[in-house]
C-alpha positions as CSV (number, residue, x, y, z in Angstrom):
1,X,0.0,0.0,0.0
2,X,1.7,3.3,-1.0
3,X,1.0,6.7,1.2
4,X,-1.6,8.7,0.5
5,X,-0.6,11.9,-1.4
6,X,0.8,14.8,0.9
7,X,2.7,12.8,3.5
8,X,3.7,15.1,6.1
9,X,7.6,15.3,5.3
10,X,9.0,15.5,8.7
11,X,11.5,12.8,10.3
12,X,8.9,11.5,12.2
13,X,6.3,11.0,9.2
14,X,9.1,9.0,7.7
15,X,9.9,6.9,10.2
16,X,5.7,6.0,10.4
17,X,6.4,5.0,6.9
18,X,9.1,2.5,8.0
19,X,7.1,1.2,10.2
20,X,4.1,0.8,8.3
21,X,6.2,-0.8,5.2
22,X,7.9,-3.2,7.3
23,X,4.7,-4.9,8.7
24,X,3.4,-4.9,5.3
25,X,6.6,-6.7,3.9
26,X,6.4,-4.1,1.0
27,X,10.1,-4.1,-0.2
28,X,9.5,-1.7,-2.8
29,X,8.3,1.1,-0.6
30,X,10.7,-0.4,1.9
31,X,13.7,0.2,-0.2
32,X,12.6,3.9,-1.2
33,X,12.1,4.9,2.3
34,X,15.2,3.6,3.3
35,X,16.7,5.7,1.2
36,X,15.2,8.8,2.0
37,X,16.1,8.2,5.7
38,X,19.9,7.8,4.6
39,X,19.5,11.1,2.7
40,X,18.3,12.6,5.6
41,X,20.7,11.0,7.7
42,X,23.6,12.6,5.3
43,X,22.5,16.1,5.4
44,X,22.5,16.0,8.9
45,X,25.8,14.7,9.2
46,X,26.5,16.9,6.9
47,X,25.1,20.5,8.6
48,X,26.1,19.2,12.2
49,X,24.5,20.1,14.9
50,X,20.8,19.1,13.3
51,X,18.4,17.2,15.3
52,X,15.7,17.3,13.0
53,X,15.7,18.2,9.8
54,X,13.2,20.9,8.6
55,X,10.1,20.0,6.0
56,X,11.7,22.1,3.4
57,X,15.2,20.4,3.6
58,X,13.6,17.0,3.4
59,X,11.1,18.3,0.7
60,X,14.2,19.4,-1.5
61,X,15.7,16.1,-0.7
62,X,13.2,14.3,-2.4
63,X,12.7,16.7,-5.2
64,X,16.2,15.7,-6.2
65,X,15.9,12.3,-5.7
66,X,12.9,12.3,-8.2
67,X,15.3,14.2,-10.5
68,X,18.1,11.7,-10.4
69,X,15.6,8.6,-10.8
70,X,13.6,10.7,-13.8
71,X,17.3,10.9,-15.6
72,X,17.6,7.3,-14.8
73,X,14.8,6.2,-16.6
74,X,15.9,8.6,-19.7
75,X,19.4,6.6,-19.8
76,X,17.8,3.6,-19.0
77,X,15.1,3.9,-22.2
78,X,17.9,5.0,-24.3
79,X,19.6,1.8,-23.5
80,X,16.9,-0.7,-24.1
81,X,16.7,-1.7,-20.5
82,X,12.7,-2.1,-20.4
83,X,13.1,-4.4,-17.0
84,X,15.1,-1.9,-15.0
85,X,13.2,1.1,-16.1
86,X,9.8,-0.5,-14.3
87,X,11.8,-0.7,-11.6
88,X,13.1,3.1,-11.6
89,X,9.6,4.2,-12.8
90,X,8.1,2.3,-9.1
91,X,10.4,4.2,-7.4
92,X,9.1,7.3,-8.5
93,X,5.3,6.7,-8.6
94,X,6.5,5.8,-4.5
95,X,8.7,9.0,-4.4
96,X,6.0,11.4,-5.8
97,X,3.3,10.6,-3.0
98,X,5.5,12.1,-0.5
99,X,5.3,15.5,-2.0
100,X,2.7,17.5,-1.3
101,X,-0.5,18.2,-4.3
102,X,1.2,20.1,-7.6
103,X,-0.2,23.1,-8.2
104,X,-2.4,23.8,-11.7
105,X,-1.5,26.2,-13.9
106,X,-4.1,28.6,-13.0
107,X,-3.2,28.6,-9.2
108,X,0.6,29.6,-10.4
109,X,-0.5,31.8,-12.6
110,X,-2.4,33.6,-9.7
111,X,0.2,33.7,-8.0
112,X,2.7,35.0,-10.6
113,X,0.2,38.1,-10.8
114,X,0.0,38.9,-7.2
115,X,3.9,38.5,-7.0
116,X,3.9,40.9,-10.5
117,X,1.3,42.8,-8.6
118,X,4.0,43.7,-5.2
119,X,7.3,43.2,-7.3
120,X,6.4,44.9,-11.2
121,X,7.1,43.3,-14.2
122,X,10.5,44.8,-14.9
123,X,12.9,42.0,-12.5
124,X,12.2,38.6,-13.6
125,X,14.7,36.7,-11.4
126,X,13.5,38.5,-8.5
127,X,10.0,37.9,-9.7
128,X,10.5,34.5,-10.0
129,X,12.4,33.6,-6.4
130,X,9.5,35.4,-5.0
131,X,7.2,33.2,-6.6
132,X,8.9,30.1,-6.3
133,X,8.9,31.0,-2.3
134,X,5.9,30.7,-2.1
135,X,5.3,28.0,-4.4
136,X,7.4,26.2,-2.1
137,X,7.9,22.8,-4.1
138,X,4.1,22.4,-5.3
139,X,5.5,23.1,-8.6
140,X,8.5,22.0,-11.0
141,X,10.6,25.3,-11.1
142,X,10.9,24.9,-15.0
143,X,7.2,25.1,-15.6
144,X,6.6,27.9,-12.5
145,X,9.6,29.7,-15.1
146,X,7.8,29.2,-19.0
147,X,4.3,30.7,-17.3
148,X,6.4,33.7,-15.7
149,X,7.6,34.4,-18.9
150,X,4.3,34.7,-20.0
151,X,3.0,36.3,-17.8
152,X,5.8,39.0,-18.0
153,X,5.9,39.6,-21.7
């Protein structure tokens, strides 16, 4: 059984998940889970003096472990390897339930006017950090950019 969509991303919502994947004996989410608690493991290793690691840290953390799996699956297509791309393409169907509901188009684009709206049109980096602060990983950063652009023109 795979976690409903919007899982809180704390420490402690991940370690529920641990839990609940060991008693079903789901190796697949197992595995996955596993690896986000060594990811979070490593950051906090890595910032010292950590004992919990914020939302948004653990957020970004998967958000780039979707990445990496996504370009796995590219290389892996590209290669022929149909077997090992189901795999891969598990792993991020499992991956993707932890982040919280993307946002539509329309709900960006609301929220790329009321950013234009405070800001103006005439700085679109600073436009588009503002927006992607409040966005706040609801949205890939690539698409949040192409409507900007449109919006801005």
């Amino acid at each position: 059984m795979l976690p409903s969509s919007g899982v809180l991303l704390t420490e402690q919502g991940i370690n529920q998940l641990l839990v609940k994947y060991t008693k079903e004996r789901d190796t697949n989410a197992l595995s996955v889970i596993k690896m986000i608690k060594t990811k979070i493991a490593t950051e906090k290793g890595r910032l010292k003096n950590v004992r919990e690691l914020p939302s948004s840290d653990i957020l970004r953390l998967v958000q780039k472990e979707i990445k990496e799996i996504q370009e796995t699956i590219d290389s892996l297509e590209r290669a022929g390897l149909a077997d090992r791309v189901s795999q891969e393409q598990e792993k991020l169907k499992i991956l993707r339930l932890l982040l919280p509901p993307e946002l539509t188009d329309a709900e960006i684009e609301k929220i790329i006017c009321e950013v234009v709206q405070e800001i103006g049109k005439d700085n679109f980096g600073k436009v588009m950090k503002t927006v992607m602060a409040r966005i706040a990983g609801r949205a890939d950063g690539k698409r949040v950019s192409e409507l900007a652009k449109k919006a801005l023109a």
